[in-house]
PAZATOR-216521 format. One record per residue: residue in three letters; chain; x negated, y, z negated of N, C-alpha, C in turn. Coordinates in steps of 0.1 Angstrom, whole numbers, plus 2048, in hexadecimal, padded with zeros to 3 digits. Layout:
<dozas>
(doza ALA; A; (X; Y; Z); (X; Y; Z); (X; Y; Z))
...
</dozas>
This chain:
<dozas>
(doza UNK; A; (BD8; EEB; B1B); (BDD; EEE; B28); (BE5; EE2; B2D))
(doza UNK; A; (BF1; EE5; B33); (BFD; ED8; B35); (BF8; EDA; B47))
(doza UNK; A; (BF2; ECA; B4B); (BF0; EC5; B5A); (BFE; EBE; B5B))
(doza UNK; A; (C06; EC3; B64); (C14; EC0; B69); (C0E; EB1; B71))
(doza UNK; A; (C1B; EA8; B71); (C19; E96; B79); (C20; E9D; B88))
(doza UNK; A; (C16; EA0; B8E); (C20; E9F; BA1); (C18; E96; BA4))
(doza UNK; A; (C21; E8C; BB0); (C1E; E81; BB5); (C1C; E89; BC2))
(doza UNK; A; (C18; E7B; BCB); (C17; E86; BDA); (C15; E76; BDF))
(doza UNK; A; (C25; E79; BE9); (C27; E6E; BF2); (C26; E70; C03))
(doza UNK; A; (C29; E6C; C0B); (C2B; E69; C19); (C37; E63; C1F))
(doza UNK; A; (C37; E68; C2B); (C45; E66; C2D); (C43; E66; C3F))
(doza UNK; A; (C4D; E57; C46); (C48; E5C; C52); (C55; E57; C59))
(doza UNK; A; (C58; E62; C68); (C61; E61; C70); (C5A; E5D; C78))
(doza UNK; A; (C62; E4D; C7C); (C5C; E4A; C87); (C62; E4A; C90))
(doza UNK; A; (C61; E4F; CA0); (C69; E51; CA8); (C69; E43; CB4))
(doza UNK; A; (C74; E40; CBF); (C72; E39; CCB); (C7B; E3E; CD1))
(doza UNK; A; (C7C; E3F; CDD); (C83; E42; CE7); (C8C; E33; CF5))
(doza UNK; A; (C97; E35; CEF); (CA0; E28; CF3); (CA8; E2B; D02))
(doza UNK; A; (CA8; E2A; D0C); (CB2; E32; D14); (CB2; E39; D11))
(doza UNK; A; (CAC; E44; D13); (CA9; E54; D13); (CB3; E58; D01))
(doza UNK; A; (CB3; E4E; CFB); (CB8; E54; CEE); (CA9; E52; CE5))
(doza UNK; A; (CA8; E58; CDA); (CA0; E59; CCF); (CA3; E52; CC1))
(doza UNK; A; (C9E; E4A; CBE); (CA4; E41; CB2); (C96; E40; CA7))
(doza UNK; A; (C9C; E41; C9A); (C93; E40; C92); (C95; E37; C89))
(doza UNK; A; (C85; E32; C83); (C81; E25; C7A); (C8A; E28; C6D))
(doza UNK; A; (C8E; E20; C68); (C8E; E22; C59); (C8F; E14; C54))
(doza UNK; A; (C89; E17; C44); (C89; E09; C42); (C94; E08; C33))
(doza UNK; A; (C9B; DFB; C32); (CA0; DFC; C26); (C97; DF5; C18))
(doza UNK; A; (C9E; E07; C0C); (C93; DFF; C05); (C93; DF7; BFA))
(doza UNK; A; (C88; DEB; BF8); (C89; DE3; BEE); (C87; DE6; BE1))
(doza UNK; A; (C86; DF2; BD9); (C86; DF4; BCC); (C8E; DFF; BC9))
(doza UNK; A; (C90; DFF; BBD); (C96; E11; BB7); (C88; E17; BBB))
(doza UNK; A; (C8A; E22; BBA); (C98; E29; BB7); (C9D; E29; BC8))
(doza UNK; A; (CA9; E2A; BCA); (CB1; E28; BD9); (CB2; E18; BDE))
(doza UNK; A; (CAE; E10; BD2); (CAE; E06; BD9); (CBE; DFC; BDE))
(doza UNK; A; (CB7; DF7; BEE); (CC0; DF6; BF7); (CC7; E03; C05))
(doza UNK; A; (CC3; E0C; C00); (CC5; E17; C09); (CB5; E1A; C11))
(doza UNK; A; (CBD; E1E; C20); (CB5; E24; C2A); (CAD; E2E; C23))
(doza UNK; A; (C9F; E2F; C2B); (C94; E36; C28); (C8B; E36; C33))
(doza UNK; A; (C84; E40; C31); (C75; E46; C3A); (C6F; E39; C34))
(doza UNK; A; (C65; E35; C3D); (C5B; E30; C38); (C4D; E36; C30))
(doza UNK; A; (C4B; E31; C26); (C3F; E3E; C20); (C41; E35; C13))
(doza UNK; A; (C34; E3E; C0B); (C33; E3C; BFD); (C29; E46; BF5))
(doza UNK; A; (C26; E3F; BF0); (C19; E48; BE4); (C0D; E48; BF1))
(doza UNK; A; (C07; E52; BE9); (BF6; E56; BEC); (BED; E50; BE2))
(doza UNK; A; (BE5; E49; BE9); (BDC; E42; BE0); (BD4; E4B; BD8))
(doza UNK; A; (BCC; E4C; BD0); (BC0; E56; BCC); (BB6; E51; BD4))
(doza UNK; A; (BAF; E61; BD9); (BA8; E64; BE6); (BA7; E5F; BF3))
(doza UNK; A; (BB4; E5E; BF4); (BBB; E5B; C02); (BBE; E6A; C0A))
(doza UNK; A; (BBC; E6A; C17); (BBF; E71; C20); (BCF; E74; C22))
(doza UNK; A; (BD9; E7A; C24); (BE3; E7C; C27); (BE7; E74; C35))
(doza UNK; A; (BDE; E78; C40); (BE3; E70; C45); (BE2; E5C; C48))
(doza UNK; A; (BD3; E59; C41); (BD2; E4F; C40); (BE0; E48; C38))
(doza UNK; A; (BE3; E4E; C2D); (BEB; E4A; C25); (BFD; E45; C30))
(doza UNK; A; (BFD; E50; C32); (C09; E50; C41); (C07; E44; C45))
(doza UNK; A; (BFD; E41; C4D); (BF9; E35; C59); (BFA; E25; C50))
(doza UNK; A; (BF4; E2A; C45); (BF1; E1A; C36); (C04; E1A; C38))
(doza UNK; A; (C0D; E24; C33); (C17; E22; C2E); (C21; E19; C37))
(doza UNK; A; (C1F; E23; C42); (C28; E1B; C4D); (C25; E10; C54))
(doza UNK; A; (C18; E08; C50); (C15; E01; C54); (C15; DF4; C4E))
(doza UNK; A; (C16; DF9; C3F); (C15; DF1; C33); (C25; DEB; C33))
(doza UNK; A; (C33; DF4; C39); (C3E; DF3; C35); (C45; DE8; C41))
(doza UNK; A; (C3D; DF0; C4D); (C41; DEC; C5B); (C40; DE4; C64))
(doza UNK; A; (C31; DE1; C61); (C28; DDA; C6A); (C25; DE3; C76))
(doza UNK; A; (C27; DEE; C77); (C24; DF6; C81); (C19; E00; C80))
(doza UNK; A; (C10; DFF; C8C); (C04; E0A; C89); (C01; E0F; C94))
(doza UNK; A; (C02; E1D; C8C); (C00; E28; C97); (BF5; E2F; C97))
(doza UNK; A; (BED; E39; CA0); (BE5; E3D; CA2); (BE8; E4E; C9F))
(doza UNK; A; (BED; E54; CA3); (BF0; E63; CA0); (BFB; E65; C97))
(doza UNK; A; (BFA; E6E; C8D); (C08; E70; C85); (C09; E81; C86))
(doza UNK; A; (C10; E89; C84); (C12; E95; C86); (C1B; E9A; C7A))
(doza UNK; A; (C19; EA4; C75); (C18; EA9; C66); (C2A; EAF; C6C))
(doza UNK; A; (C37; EAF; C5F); (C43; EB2; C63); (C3F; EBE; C59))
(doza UNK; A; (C3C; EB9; C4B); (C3E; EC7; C42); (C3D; EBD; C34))
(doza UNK; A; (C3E; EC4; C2B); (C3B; EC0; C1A); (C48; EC6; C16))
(doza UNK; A; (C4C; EBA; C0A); (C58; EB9; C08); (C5B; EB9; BF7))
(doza UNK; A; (C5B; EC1; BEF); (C53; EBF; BE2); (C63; EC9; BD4))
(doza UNK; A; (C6F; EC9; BDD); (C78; ECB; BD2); (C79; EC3; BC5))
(doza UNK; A; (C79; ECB; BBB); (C76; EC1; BAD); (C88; EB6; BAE))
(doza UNK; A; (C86; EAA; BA7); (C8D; EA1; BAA); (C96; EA0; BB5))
(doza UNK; A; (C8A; EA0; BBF); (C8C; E95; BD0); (C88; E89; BCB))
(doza UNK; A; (C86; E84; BC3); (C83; E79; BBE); (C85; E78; BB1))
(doza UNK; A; (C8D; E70; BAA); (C93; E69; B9C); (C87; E65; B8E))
(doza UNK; A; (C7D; E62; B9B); (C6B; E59; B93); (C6A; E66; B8A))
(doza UNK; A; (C66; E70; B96); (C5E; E7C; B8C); (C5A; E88; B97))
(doza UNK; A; (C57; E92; B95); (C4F; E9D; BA2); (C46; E95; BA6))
(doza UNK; A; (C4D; E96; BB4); (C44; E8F; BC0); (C49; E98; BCC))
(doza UNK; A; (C3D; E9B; BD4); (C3B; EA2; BDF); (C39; E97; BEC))
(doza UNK; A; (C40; E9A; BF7); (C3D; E92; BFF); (C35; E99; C0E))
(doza UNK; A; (C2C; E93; C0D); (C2B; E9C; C1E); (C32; E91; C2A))
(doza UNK; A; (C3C; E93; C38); (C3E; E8D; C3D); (C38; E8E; C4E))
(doza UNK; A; (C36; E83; C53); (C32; E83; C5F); (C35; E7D; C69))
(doza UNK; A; (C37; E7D; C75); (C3B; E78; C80); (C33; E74; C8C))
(doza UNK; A; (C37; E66; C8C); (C31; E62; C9C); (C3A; E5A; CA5))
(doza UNK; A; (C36; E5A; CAF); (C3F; E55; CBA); (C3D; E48; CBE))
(doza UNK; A; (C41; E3C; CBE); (C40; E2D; CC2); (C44; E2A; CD4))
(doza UNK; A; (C40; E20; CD7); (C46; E19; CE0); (C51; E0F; CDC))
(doza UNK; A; (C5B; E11; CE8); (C68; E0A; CE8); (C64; E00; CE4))
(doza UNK; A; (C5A; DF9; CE8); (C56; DE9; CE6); (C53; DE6; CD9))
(doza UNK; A; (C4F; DF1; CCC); (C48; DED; CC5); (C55; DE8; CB7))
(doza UNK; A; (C4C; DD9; CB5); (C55; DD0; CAA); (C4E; DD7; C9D))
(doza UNK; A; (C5D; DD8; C93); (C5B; DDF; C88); (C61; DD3; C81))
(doza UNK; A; (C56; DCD; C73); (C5D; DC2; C69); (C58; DC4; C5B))
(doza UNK; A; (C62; DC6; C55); (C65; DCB; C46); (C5B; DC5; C42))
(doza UNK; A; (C54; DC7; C36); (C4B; DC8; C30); (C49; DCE; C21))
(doza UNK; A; (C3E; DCB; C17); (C3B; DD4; C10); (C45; DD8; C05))
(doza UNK; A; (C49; DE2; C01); (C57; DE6; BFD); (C5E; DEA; C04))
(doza UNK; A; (C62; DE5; C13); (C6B; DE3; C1D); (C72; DDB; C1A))
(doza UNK; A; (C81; DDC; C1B); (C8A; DCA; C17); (C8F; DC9; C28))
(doza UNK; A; (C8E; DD6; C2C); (C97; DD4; C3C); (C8C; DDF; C46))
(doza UNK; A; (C8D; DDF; C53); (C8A; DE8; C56); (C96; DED; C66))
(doza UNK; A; (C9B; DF6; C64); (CA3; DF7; C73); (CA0; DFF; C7F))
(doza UNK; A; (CA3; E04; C8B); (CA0; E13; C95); (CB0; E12; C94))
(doza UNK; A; (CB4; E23; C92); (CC3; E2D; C91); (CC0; E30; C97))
(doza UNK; A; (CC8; E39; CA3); (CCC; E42; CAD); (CCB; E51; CA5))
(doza UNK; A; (CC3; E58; CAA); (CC3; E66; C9A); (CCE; E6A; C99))
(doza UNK; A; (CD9; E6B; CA5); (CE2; E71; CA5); (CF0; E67; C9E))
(doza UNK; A; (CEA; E5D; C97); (CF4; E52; C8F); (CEE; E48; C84))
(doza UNK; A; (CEA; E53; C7C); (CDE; E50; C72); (CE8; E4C; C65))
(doza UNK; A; (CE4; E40; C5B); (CEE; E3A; C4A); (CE5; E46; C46))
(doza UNK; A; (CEF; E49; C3B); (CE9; E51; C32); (CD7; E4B; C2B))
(doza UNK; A; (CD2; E58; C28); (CC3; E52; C20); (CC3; E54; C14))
(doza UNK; A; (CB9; E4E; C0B); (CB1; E51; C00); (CAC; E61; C02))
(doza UNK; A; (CA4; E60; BF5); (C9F; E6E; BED); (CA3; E79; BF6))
(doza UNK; A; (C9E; E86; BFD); (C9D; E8F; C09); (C9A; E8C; C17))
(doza UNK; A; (C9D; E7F; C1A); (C9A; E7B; C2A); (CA0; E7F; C31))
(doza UNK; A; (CAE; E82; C31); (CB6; E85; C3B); (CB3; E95; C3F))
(doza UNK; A; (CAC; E9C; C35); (CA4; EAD; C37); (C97; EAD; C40))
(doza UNK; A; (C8F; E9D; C3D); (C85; E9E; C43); (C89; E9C; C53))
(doza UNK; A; (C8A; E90; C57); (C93; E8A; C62); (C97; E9A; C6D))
(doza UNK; A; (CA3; EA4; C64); (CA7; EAC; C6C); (C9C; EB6; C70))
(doza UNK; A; (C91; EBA; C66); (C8A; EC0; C6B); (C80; EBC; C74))
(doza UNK; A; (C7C; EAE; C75); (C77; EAA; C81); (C7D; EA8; C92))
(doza UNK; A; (C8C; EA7; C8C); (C95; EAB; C99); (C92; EB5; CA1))
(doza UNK; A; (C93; EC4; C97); (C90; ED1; C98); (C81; ECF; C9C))
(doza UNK; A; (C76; ED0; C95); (C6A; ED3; C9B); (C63; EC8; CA9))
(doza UNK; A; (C67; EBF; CAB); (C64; EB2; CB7); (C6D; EB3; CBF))
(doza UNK; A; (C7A; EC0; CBF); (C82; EBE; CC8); (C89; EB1; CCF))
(doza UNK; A; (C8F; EA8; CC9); (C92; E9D; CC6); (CA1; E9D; CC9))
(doza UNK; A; (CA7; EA4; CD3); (CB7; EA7; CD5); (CBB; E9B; CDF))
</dozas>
């Protein structure tokens, strides 16, 4: 019997609200594959990790930022969205304060806040996730 390799990562939109504009985290990243290009913050799921613990470890691990609620966007799992191998991502969203300092980390080389509505191109499927969080957070 052939057990298929799917990975299962995390992925998170982080939001702030700037003068009534909405800008989001991304960080640039330090390895291939994409490396040097914008990205969600996120990564792998550890084994017997929680989904959303994993979320909170990731962005926290990249960012220095920790948040308390994360809210589920959707699972993201087209075969090569990623170059590694099948990997599925679940992505999630939380909302920051304007105040809060975000500093690269981890396999972070940069981390920035974009205006959503003047976003650099991303890595793997981000720019799919991102819009659908526009769409479901109402984020206009």
């Amino acid at each position: 019997m052939y057990i298929s390799k799917i990975f299962v990562t995390v992925d998170n939109v982080v939001i702030r609200k700037v003068d009534n504009q909405f800008e989001i985290l991304l960080i640039k990243r330090l390895k291939e594959p994409f490396m040097d290009c914008w990205a969600l913050p996120g990564g792998f799921v550890d084994e017997n990790e929680d989904l959303v613990t994993a979320a909170k470890r990731e962005l926290l691990e990249e960012t220095s930022i920790q948040v308390n609620d994360v809210l589920q966007i959707g699972a993201y799992g087209k075969p090569f969205r990623d170059p590694r191998s099948h990997v599925v991502s679940i992505a999630f969203y939380a909302e920051v304060d304007k105040d809060v300092i975000a500093k690269a980390a981890d396999d972070a080389k940069d981390v920035n806040w974009f205006k959503i509505n003047n976003l650099p191109p991303t890595a793997f499927d981000h720019n799919e996730i991102i819009s659908d969080a526009i769409l479901k957070f109402n984020l206009f």
